[in-house]
LOMI-43729 format. One record per residue (C-alpha): x, y, z. Coordinates in Angstrom, 3 decimals. Example, Ala and Ser with C-alpha at 12.3 -4.5 7.8 and 13.67 -1.06 7.14 Angstrom:
PT,c1,c2,c3
PT,12.300,-4.500,7.800
PT,13.670,-1.060,7.140
This chain:
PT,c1,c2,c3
PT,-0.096,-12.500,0.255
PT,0.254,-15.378,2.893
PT,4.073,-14.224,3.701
PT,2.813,-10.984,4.291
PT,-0.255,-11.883,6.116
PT,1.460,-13.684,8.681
PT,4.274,-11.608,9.463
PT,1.762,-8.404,9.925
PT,-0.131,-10.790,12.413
PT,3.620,-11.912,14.390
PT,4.030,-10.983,17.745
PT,7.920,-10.447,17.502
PT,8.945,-6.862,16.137
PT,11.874,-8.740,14.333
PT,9.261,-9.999,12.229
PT,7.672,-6.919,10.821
PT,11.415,-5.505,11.048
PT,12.619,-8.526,8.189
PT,9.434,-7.934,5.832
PT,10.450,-4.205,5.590
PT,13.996,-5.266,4.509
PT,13.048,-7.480,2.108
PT,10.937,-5.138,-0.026
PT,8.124,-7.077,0.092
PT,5.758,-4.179,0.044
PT,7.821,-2.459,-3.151
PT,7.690,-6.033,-4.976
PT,4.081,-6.553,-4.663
PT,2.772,-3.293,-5.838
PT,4.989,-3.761,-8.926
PT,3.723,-6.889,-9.195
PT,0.363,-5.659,-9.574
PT,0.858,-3.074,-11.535
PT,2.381,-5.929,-14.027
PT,-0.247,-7.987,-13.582
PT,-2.738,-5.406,-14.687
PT,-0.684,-3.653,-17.499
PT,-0.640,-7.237,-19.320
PT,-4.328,-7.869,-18.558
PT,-5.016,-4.469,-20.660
PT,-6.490,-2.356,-17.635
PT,-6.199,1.285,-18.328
PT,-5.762,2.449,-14.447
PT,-5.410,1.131,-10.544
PT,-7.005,2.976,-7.567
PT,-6.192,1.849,-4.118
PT,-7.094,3.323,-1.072
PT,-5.274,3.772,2.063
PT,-4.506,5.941,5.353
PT,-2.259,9.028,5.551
PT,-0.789,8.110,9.087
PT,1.111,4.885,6.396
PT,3.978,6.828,5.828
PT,6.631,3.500,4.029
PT,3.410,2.525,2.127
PT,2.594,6.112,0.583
PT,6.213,6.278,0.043
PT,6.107,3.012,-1.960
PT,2.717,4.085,-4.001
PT,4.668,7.343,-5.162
PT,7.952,5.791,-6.064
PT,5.258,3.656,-8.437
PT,4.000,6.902,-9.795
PT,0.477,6.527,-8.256
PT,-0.881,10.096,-7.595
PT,-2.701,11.249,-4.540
PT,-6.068,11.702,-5.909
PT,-8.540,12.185,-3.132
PT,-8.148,12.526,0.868
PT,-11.103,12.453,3.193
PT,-10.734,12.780,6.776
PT,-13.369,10.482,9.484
PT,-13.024,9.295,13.123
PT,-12.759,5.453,13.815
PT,-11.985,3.269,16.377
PT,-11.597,6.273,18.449
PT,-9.374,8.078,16.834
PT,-9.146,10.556,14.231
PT,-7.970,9.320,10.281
PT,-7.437,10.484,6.825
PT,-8.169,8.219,4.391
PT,-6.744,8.347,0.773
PT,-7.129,7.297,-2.446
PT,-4.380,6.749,-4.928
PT,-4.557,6.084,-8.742
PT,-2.348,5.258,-11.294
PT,-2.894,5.156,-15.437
PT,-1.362,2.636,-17.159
């Protein structure tokens, strides 16, 4: 969580650029989704926004599903926020 913590909050694009390469994203879903199958948990929800394209790409390629989507203005602009869940 710290390596990927700090390298969202770089200022240097070469930054972001290297966490993307390394799969950093991929590896910590999975380990999650680890984590919880051996703890006996029966499903994962996570929530996130639409406009995350590599993110909802990594969620399905982990077989979460799109289960809700719910569209709100923030911050000025205009968002869809979804949920995800997967059953172990």
């Amino acid at each position: 969580m710290r390596i990927l913590f700090e390298i969202a909050n770089s200022d240097t694009s070469t930054a972001a650029k290297l966490s993307r390469e390394l799969g950093l994203g991929r590896r910590l879903v999975q380990e999650c989704i680890t984590f919880a199958r051996r703890a006996g948990y029966q499903k994962l929800v996570l929530w996130t926004y639409s406009q995350l394209k590599v993110a909802r790409n990594i969620y399905g390629k982990a077989r979460f599903k799109l289960v809700e989507q719910e569209a709100y203005h923030s911050f000025g602009k205009d968002w869809v926020g979804e949920t995800w869940g997967l059953v172990l």
